[in-house]
C-alpha positions as CSV (number, residue, x, y, z in Angstrom):
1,X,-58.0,4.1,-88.3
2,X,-56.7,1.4,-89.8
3,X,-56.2,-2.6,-88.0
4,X,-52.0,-2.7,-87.1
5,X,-51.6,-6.6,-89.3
6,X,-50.4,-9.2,-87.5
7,X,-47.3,-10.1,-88.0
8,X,-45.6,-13.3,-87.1
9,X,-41.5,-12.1,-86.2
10,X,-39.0,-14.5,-85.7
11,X,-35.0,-13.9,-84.6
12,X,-32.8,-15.6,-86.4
13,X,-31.2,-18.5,-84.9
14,X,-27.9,-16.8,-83.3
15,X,-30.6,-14.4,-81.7
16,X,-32.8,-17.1,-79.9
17,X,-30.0,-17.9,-76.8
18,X,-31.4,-15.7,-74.1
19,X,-27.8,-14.7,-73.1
20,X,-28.2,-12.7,-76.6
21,X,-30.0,-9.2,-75.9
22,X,-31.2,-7.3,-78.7
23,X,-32.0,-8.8,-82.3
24,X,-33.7,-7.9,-85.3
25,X,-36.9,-9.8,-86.5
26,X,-38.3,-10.5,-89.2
27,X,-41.8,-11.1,-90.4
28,X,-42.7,-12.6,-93.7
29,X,-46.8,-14.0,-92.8
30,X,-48.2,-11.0,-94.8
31,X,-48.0,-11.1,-98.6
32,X,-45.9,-8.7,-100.4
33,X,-44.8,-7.3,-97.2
34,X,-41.9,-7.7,-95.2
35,X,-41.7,-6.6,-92.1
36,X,-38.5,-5.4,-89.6
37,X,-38.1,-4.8,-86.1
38,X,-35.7,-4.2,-83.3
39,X,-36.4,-7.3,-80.2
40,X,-35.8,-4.0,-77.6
41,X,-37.8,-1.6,-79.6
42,X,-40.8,-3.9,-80.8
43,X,-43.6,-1.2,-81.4
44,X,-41.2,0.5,-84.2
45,X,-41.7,-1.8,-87.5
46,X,-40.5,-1.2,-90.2
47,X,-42.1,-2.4,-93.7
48,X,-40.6,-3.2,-97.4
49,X,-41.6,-5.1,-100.4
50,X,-40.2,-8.7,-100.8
51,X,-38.0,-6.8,-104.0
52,X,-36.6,-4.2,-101.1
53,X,-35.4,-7.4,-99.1
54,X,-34.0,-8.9,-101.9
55,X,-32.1,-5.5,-102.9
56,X,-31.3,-5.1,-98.8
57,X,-29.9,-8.5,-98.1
58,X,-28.0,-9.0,-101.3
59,X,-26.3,-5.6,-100.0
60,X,-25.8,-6.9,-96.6
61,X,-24.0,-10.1,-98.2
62,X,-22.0,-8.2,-100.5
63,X,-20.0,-6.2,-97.2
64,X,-22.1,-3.3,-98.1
65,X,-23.1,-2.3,-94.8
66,X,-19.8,-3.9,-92.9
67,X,-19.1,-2.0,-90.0
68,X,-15.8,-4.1,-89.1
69,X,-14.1,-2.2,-92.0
């Protein structure tokens, strides 16, 4: 079986006042991998490539993913 990595999450600024509950983390420690978890749901990671990010936060920018709308 193989070793889970290590990765080293952070929250993103907004997300690091304990009156705010849930937050996604990111971990970018391992290269070529980024990695993505929920702060309530830590042991479910999910894993890109640094391109995917790109590609994912360029569509989170553009109001791809608004869910005000």
């Amino acid at each position: 079986m193989d070793a889970i990595p290590e990765y080293e999450f952070v929250s993103a600024a907004a997300c690091r006042d304990k009156k705010v509950g849930n937050c996604p983390q990111v971990a970018v420690n391992l290269p070529g991998v980024v990695a993505l978890r929920d702060s309530e749901r830590p042991e479910t990671i999910v894993t890109m490539t640094p391109d995917q990010w790109v590609t994912l936060t360029d569509a989170v920018k553009a109001g791809e993913f608004d869910l005000s709308a």
